[in-house]
N, CA, C and O atoms as CSV, one atom per row, in Angstrom:
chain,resi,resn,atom,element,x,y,z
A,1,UNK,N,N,109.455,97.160,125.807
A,1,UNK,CA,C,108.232,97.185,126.574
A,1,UNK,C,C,107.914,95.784,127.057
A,1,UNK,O,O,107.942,94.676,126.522
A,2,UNK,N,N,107.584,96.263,128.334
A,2,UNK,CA,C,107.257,94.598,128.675
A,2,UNK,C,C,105.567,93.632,128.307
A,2,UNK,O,O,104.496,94.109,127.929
A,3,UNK,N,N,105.892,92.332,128.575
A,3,UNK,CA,C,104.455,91.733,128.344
A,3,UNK,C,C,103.522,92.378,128.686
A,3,UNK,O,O,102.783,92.616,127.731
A,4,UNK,N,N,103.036,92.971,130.027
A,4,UNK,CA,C,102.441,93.870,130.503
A,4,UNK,C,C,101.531,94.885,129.939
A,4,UNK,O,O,100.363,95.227,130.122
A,5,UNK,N,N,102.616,95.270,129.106
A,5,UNK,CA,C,102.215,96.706,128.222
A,5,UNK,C,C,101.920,96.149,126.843
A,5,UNK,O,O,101.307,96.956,126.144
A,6,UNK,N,N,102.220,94.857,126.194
A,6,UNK,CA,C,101.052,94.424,125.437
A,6,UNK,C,C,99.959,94.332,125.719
A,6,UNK,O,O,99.030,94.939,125.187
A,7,UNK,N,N,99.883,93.421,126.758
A,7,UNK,CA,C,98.583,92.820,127.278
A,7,UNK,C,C,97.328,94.042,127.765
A,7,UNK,O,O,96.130,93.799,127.910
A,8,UNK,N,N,98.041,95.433,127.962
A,8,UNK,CA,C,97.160,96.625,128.451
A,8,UNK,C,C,96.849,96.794,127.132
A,8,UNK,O,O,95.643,96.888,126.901
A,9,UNK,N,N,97.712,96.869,126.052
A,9,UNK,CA,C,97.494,97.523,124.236
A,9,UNK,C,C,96.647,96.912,123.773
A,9,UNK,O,O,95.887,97.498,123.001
A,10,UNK,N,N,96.377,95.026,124.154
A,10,UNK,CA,C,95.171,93.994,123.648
A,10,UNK,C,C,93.883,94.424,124.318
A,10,UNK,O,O,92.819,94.299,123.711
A,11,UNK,N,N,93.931,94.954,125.613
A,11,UNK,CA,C,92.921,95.279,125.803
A,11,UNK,C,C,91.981,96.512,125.973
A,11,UNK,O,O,90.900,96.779,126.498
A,12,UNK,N,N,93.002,97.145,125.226
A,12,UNK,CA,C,92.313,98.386,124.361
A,12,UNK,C,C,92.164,98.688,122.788
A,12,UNK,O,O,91.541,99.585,122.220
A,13,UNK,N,N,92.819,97.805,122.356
A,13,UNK,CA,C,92.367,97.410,120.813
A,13,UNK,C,C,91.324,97.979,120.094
A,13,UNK,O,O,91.316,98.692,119.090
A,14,UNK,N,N,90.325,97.465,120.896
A,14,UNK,CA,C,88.969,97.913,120.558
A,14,UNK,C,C,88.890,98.989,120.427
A,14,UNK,O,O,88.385,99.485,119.420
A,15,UNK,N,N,89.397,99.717,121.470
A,15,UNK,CA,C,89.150,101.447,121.293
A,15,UNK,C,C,90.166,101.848,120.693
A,15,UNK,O,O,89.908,103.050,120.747
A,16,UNK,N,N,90.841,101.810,120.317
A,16,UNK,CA,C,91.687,102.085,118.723
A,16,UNK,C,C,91.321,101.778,117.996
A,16,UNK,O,O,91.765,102.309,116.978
A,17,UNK,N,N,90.141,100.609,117.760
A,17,UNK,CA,C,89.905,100.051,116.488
A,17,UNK,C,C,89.005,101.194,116.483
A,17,UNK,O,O,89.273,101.995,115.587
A,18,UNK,N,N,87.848,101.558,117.346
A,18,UNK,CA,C,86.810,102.768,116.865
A,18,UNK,C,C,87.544,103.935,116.952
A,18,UNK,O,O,86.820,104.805,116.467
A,19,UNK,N,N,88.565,104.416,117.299
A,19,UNK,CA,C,88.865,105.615,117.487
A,19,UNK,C,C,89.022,105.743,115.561
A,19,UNK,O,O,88.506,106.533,114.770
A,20,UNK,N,N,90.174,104.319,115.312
A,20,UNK,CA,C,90.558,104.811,114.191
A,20,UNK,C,C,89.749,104.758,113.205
A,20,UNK,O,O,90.043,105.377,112.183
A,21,UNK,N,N,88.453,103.954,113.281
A,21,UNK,CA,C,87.146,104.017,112.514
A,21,UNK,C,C,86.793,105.605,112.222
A,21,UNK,O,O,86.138,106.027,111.269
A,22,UNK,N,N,87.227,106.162,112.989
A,22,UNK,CA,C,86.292,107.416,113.147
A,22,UNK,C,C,87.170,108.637,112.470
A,22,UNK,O,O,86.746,109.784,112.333
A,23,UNK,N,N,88.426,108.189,112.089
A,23,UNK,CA,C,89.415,109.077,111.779
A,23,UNK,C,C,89.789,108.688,109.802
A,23,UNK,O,O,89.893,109.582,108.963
A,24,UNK,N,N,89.939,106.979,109.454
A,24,UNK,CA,C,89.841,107.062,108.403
A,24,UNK,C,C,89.294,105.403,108.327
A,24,UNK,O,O,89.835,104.563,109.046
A,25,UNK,N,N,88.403,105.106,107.579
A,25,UNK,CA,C,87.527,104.060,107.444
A,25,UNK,C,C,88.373,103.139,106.574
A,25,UNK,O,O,88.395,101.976,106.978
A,26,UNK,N,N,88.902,103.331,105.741
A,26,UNK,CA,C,89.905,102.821,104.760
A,26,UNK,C,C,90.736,102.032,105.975
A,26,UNK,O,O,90.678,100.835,106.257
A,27,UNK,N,N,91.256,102.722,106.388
A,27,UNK,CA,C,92.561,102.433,107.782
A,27,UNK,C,C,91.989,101.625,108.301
A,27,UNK,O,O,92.536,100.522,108.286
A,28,UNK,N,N,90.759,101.723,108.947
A,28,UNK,CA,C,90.065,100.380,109.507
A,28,UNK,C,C,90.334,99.160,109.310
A,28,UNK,O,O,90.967,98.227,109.803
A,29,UNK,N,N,89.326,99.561,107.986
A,29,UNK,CA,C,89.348,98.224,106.997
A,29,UNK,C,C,90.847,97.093,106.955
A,29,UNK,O,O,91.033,95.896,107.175
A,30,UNK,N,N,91.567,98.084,106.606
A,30,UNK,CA,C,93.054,97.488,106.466
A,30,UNK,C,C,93.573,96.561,107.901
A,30,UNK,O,O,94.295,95.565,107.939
A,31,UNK,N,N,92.982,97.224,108.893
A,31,UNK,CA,C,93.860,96.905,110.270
A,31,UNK,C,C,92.830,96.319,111.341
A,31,UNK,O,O,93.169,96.362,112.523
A,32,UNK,N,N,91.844,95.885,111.066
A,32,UNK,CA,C,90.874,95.954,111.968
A,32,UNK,C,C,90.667,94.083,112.056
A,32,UNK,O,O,89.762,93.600,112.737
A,33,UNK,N,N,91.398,93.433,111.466
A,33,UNK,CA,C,91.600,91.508,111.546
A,33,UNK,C,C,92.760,91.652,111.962
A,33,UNK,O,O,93.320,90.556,111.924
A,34,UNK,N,N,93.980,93.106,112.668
A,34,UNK,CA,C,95.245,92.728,112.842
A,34,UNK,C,C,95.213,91.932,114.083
A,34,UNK,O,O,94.185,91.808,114.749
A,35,UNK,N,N,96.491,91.323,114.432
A,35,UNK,CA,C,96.552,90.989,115.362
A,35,UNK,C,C,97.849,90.845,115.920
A,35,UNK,O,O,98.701,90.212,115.297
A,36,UNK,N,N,98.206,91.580,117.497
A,36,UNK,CA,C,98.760,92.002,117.976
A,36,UNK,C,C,99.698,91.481,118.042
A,36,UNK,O,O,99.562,90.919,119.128
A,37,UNK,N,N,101.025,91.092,117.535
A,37,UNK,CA,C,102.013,89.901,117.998
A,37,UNK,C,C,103.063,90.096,118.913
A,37,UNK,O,O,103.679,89.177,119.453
A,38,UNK,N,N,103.272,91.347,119.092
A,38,UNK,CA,C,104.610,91.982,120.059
A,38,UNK,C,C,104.593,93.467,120.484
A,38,UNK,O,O,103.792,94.011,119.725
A,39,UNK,N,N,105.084,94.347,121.312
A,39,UNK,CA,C,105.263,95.192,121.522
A,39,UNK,C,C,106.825,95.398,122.171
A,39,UNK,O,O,106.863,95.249,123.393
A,40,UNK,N,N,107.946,95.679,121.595
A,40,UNK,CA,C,109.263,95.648,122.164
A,40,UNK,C,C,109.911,96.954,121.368
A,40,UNK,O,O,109.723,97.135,120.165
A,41,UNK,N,N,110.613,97.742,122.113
A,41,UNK,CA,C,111.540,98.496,121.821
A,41,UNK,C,C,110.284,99.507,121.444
A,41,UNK,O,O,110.842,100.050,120.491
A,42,UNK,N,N,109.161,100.065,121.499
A,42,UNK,CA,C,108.290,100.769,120.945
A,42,UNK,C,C,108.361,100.610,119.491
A,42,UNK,O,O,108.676,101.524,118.730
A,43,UNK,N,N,108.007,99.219,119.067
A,43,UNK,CA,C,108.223,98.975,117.869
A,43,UNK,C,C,106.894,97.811,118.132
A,43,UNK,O,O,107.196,96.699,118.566
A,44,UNK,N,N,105.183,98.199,117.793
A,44,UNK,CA,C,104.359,96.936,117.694
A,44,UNK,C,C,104.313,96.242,116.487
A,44,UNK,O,O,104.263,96.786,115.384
A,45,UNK,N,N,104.331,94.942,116.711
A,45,UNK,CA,C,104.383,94.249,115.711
A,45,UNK,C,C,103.303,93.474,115.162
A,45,UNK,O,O,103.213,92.347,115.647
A,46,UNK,N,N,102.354,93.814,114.168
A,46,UNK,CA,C,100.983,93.246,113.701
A,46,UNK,C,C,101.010,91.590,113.000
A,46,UNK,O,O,102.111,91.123,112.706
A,47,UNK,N,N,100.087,90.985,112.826
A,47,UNK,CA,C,100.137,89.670,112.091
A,47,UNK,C,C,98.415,89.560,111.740
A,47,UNK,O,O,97.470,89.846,112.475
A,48,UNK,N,N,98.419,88.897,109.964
A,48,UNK,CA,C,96.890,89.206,109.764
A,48,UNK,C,C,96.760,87.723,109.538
A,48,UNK,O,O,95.908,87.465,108.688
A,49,UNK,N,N,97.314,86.762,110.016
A,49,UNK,CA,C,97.310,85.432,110.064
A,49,UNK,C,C,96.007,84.819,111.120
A,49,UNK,O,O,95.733,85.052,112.297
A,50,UNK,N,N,95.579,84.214,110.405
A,50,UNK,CA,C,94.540,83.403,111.374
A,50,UNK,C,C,94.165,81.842,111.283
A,50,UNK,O,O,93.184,81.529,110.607
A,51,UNK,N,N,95.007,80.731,112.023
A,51,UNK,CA,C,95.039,79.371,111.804
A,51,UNK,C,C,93.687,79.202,111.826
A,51,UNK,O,O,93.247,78.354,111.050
A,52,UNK,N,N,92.847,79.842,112.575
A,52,UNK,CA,C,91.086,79.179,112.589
A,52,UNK,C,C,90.360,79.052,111.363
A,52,UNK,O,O,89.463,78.293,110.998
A,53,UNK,N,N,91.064,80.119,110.749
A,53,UNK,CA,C,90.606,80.179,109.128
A,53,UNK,C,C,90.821,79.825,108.448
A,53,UNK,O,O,89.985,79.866,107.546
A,54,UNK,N,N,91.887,79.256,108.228
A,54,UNK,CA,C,92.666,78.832,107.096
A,54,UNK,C,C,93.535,77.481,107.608
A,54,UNK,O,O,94.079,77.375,108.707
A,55,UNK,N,N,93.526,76.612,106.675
A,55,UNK,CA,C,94.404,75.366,106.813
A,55,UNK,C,C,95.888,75.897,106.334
A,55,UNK,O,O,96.802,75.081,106.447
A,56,UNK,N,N,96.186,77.148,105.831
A,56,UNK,CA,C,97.978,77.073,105.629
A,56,UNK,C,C,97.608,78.622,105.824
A,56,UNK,O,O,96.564,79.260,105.957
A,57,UNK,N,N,99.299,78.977,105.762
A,57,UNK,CA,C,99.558,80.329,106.516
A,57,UNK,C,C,99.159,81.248,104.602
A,57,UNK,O,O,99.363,80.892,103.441
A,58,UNK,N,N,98.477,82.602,105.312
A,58,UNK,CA,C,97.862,83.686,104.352
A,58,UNK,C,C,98.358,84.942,104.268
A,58,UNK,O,O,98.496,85.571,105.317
A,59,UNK,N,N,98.687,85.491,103.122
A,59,UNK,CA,C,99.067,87.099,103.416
A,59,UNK,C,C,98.386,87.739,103.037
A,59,UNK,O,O,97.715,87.202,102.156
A,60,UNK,N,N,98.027,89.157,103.310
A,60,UNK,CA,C,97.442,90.084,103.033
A,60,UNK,C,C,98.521,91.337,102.458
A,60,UNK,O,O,99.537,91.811,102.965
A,61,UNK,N,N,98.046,91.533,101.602
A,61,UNK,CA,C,98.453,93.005,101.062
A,61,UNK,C,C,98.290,93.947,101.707
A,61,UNK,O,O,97.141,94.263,102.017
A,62,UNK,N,N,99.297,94.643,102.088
A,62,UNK,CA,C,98.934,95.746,103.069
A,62,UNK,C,C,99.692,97.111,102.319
A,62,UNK,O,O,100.840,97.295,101.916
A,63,UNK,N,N,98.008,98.276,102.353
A,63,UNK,CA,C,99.097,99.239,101.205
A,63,UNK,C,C,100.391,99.705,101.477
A,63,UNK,O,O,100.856,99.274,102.533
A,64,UNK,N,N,101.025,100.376,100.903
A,64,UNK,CA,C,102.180,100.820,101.284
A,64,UNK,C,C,102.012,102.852,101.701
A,64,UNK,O,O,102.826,103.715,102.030
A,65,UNK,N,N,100.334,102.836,101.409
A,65,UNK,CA,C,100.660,104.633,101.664
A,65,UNK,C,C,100.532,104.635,103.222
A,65,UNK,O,O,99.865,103.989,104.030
A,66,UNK,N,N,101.339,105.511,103.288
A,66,UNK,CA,C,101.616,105.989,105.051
A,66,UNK,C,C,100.613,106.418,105.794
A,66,UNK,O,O,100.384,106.540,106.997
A,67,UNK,N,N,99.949,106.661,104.573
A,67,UNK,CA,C,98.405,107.672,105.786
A,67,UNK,C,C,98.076,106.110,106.406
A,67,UNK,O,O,98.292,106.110,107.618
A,68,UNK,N,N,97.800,105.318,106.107
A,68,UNK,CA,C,96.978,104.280,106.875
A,68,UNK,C,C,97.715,104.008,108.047
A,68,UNK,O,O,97.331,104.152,109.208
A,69,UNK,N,N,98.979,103.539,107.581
A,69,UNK,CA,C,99.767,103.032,108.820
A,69,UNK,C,C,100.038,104.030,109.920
A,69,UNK,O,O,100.387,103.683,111.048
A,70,UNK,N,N,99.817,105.635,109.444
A,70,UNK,CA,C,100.152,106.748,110.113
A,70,UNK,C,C,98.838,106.796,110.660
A,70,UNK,O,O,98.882,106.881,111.887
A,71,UNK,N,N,97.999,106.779,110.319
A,71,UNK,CA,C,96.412,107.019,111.072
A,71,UNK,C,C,96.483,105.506,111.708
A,71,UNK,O,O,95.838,105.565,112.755
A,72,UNK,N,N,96.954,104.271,111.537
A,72,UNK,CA,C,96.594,103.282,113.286
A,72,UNK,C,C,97.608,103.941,114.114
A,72,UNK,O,O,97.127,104.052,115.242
A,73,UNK,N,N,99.025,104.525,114.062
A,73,UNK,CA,C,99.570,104.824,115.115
A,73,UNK,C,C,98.814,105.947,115.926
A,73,UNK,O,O,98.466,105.937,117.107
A,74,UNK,N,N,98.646,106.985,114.892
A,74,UNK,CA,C,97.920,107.851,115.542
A,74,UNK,C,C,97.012,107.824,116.060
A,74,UNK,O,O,96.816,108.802,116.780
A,75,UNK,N,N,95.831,106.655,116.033
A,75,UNK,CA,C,94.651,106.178,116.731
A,75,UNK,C,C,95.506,105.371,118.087
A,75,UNK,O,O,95.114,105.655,119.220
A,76,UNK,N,N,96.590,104.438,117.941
A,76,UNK,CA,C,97.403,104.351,119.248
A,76,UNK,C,C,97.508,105.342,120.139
A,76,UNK,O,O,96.709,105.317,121.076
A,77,UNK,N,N,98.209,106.119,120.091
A,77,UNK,CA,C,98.649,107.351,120.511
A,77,UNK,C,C,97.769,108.050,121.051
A,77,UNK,O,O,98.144,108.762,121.983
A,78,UNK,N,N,95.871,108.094,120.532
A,78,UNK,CA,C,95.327,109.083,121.102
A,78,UNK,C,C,94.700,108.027,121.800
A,78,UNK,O,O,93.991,108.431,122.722
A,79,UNK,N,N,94.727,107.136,121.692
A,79,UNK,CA,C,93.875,105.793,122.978
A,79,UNK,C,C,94.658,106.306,124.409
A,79,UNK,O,O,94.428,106.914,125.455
A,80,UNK,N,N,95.866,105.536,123.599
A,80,UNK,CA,C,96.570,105.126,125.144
A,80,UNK,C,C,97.767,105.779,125.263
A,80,UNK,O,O,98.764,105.256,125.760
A,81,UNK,N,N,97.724,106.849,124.851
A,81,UNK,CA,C,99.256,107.916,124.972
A,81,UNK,C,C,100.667,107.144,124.559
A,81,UNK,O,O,101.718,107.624,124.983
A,82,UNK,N,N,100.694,106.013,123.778
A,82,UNK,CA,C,101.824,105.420,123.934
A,82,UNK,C,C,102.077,105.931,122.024
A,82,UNK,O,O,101.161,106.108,121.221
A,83,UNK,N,N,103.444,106.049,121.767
A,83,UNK,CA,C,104.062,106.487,121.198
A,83,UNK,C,C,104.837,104.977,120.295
A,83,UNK,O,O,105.881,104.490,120.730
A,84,UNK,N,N,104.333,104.564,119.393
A,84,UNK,CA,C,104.863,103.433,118.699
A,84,UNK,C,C,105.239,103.600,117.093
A,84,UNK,O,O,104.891,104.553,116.395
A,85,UNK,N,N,106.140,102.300,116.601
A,85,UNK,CA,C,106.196,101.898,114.935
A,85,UNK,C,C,105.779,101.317,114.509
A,85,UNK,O,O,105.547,100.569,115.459
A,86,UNK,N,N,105.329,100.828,113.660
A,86,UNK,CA,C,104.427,99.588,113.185
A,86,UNK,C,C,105.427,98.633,112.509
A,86,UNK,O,O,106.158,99.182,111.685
A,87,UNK,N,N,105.573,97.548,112.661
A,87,UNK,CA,C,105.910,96.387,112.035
A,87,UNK,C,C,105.119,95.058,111.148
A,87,UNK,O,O,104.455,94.306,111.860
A,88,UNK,N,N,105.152,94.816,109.991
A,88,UNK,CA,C,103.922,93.698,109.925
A,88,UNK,C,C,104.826,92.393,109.776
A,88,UNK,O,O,105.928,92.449,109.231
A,89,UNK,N,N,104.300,91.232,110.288
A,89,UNK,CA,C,104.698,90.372,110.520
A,89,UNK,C,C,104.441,89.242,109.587
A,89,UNK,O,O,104.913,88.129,109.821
């Protein structure tokens, strides 16, 4: 996918972020400081890194049950019809 079709996915974010608010709050929580780092091969790639915040690089625990990661795609999907994997970075 090209730059393009990130840059349309950043600026609907938002409405994935409420769609998926509205579907599981947990999921939110988890994904809602992500931030967008790539979209290639229908494979998006997240990062919960934020230099403004922090003087050295931070990880977050991200659960491993599928419903979450399966409920942001699926909040993808019903935004903007696009069909993706999740990657965390």
């Amino acid at each position: 996918m090209s730059a393009d079709e990130l840059a349309a996915l950043k600026a609907r974010w938002n409405d994935v972020l409420f769609y998926l608010e509205s579907q599981s709050r947990v999921a939110w929580l988890l994904y809602f400081d992500a931030r967008l780092v790539s979209l290639e091969d229908d494979v998006l790639t997240i990062d919960f890194s934020d230099p403004q915040r922090f003087d050295q690089s931070q990880t977050y625990p991200i659960s491993t049950d599928a419903r979450h990661s399966d409920a942001l795609l699926a909040a993808v999907t019903a935004v903007t019809g696009q069909v993706v994997t999740l990657r965390i970075a």
